[in-house]
C-alpha positions in Angstrom: 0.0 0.0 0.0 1.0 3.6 -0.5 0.7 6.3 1.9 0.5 10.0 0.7 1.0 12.6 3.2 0.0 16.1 2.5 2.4 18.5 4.3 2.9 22.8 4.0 6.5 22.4 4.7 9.5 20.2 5.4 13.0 22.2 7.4 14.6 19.1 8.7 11.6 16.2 8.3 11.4 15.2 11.4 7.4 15.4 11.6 6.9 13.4 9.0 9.8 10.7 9.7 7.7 10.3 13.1 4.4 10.1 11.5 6.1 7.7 8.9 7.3 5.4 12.5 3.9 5.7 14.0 1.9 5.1 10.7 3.7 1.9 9.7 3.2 0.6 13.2 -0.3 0.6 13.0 -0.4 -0.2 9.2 2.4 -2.6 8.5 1.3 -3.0 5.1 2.6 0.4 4.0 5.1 -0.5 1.5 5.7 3.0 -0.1 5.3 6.9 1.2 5.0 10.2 -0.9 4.6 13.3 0.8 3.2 16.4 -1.4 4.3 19.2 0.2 4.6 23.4 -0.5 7.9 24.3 0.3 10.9 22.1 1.2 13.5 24.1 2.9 15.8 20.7 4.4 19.8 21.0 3.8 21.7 18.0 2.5 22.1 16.5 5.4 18.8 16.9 6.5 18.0 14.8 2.8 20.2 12.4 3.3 19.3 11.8 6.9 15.6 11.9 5.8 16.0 9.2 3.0 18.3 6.5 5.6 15.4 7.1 8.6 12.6 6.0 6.8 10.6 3.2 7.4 10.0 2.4 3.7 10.9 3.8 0.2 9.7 7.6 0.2 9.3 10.0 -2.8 9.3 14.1 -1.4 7.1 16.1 -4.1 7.4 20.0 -3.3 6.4 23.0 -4.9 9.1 25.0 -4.3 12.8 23.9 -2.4 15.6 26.3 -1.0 17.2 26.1 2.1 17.1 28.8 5.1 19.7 30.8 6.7 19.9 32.6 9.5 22.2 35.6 10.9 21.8 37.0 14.6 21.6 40.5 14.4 21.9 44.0 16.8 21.5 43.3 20.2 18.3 44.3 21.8 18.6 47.1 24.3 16.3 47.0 27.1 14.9 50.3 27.1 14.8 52.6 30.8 11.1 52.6 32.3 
């Protein structure tokens, strides 16, 4: 059986590796997941940690993939009362 999960994003995959575990539990006949999702923002390793932490064969469809940095900025001053 084949299991599609429907997703708005994916930044490291973790949600949907655990649903994957808890699904396949419950439903041992799942043989194959997709997930359809929005955006896909994982790095490579989160992809290749994704893929090897699977419970079966999984296919990621996005709309749109890019990856997400981010930079501290100014300090935040505590204003006087």
């Amino acid at each position: 059986a084949t299991v599609i999960i429907i997703d708005d994003e994916l930044t490291t995959g973790r949600t949907i590796r655990n649903l994957a575990h808890t699904l396949r539990l419950s439903m041992p006949s799942i043989e194959r997941i997709v997930v359809a999702n929005l955006t896909d923002w994982r790095d490579e390793k989160s992809i290749a940690d994704f893929g090897v932490n699977m419970p079966v064969p999984t296919e990621v469809l996005s709309l749109l993939q890019g990856q997400l940095h981010f930079q501290g900025g100014p300090e935040v001053v505590k204003m006087p009362k």
